[in-house]
C-alpha positions in Angstrom: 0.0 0.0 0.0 1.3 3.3 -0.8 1.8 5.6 1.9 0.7 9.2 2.3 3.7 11.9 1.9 4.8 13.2 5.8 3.3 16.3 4.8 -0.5 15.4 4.0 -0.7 13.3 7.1 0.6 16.4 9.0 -1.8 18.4 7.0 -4.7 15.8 8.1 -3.4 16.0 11.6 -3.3 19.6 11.5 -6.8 19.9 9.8 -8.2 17.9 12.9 -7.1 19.8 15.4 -8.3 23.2 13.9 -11.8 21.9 13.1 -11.9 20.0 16.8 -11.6 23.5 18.1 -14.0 25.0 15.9 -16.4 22.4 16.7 -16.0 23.0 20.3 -16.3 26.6 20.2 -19.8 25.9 18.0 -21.0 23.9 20.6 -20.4 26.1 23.3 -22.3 28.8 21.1 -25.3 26.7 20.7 -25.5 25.6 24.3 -25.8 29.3 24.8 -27.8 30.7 22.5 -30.5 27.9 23.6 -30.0 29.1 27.2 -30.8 32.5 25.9 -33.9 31.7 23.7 -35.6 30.1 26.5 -34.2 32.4 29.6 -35.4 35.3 26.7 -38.9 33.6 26.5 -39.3 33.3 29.9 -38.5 36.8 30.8 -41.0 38.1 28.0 -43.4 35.9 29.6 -43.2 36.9 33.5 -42.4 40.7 32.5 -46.1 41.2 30.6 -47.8 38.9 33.5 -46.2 41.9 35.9 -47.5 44.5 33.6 -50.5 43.2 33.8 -50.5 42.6 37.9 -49.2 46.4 37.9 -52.5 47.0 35.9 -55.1 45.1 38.3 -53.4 46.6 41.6 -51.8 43.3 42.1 -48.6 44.7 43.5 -47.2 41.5 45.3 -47.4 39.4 42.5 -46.2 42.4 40.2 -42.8 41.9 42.4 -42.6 38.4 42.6 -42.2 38.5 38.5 -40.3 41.4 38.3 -37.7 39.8 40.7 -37.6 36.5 39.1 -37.8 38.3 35.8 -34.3 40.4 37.2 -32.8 37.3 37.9 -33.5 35.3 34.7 -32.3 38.8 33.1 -29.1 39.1 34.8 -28.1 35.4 34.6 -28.8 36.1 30.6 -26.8 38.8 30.4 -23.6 37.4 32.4 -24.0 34.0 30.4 -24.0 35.6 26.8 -21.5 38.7 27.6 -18.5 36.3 26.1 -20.5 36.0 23.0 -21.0 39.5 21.8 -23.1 37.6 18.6 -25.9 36.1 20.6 -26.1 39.3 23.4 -26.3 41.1 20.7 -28.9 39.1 19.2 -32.5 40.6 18.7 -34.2 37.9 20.7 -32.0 38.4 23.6 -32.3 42.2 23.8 -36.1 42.4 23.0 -36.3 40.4 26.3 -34.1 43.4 28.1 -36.6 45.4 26.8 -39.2 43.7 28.1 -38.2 43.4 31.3 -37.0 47.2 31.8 -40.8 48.3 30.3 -42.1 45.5 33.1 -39.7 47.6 35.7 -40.3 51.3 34.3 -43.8 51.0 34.8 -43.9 49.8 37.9 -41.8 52.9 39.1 -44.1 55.4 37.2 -47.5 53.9 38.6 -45.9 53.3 42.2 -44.3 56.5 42.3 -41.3 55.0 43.1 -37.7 56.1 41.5 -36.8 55.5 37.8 -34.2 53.1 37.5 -31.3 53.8 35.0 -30.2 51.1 33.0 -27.4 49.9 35.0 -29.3 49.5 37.5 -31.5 46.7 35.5 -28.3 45.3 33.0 -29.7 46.0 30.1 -28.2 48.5 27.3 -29.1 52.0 26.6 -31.5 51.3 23.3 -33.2 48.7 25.3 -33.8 51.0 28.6 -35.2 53.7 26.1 -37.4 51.3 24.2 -38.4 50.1 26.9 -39.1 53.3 28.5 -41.4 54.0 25.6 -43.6 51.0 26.2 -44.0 51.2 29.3 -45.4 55.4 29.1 -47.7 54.0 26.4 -49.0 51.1 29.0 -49.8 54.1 31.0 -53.0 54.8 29.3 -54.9 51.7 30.2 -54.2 53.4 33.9 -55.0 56.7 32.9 -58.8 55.3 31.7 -59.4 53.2 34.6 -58.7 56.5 36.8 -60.7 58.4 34.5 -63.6 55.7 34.8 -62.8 55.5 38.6 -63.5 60.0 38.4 -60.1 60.0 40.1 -59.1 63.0 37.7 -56.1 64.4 39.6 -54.1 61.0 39.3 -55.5 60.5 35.8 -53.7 64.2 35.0 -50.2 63.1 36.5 -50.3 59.9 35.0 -50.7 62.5 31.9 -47.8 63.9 32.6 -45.8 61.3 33.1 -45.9 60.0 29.6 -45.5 63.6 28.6 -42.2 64.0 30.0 -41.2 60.3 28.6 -42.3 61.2 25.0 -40.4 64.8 25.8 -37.3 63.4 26.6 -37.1 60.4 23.5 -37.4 63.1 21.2 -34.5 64.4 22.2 -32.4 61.0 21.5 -31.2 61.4 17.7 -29.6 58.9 16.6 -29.8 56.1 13.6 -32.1 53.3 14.0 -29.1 51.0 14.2 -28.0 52.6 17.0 -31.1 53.0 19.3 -33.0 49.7 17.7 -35.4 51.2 16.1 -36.7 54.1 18.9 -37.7 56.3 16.3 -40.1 54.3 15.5 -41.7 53.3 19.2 -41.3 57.3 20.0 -43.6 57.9 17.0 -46.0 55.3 18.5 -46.5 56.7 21.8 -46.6 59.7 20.4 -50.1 58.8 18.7 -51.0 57.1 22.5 -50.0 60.1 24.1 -52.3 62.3 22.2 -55.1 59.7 22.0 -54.8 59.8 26.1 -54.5 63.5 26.3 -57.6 63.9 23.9 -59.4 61.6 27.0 -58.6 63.9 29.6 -58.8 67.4 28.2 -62.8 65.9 27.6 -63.0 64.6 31.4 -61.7 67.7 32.5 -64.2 69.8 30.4 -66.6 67.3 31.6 -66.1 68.0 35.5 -65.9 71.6 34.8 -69.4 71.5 33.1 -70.4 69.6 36.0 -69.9 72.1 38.5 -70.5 74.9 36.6 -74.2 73.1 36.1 -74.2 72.6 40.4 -73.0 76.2 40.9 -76.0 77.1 38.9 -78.5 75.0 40.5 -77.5 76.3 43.7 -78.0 80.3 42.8 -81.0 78.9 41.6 -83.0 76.8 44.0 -82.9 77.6 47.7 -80.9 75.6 50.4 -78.9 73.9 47.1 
């Protein structure tokens, strides 16, 4: 049998080492990356379910998924930091943003202080993203308040999102740089005014109201 020159088996030797390490190193990427499409899911998941707790008053559970959501967000971020492709990822930062909307509107309707985005991990397009959603969930409050005839809270609520939207404006950058906030700006910009159309009617509405009871009261005697 004829034997291979020195230098092809070296070459095959060679060739198995280098794609051994690749293999390796594509492995470990995969391993992550399905860490990080589940952990992502799951942190999508419990960061609406607090949103939603936030919006029913439910402020115990609201915490209990915004902690486990932190944790599942942090472990994420630590676990895919070495690989700068799948942090980067869409899936894994749409699931920061999630979870800083879940935590931005929990300060705003609890009155409690706004994070900054090292405080939650997540980047600086995902915090302002985020912080977009979660002034646009503040209308669903706004018209149970309004509902409710709780018109001062309604107003600050109001105002809230007013000086969110004020402050995004201000962010001018390409899309590639703040995923895509021009975009969410421009959407609560339409909620915004949608939710400011609601009130400026309630308030006329109350005004009406006691104008009409003023009257009634000049009116009829002992009113």
């Amino acid at each position: 049998m004829e034997q291979q020159p020195a230098d092809d088996r070296s070459l095959a030797a060679h060739l198995t080492q280098l794609f051994e390490g690749v293999i390796t190193r594509l492995e470990d990427l995969h391993r992550v990356r399905d860490r990080a499409l589940t952990d992502g899911r799951q942190i999508t998941r419990m960061s609406a379910n607090a949103v939603r707790a936030l919006h029913r008053g439910d402020h115990d559970e609201a915490d209990r998924l915004l902690s486990a959501a932190e944790q599942s967000a942090r472990a994420v971020a630590q676990a895919t930091s070495p690989y700068p492709s799948i942090y980067w990822a869409g899936y894994v930062q749409d699931a920061m943003k999630e979870f800083a909307e879940a935590r931005l509107t929990s300060a705003m309707l609890r009155d409690t202080p706004i994070p900054a985005p090292t405080d939650l991990a997540v980047e600086d397009a995902a915090f302002l993203n985020g912080f977009a959603e979660a002034a646009s969930e503040l209308r669903r409050d706004v018209l149970d308040l309004l509902r409710l005839g709780d018109l001062p809270r309604a107003v600050l609520l109001l105002s809230h999102m007013d000086d969110v939207y004020s402050m995004l404006i201000t962010v001018d950058f390409p899309d590639a740089v703040t995923g895509g906030l021009r975009r969410t700006t421009d959407q609560l910009r339409g909620v915004l005014e949608r939710t400011r159309g609601d009130v400026t009617l309630a308030v006329r509405q109350e005004r009406l109201e006691r104008a009409l009871q003023r009257a009634e009261s000049s009116i009829i005697p002992g009113q």
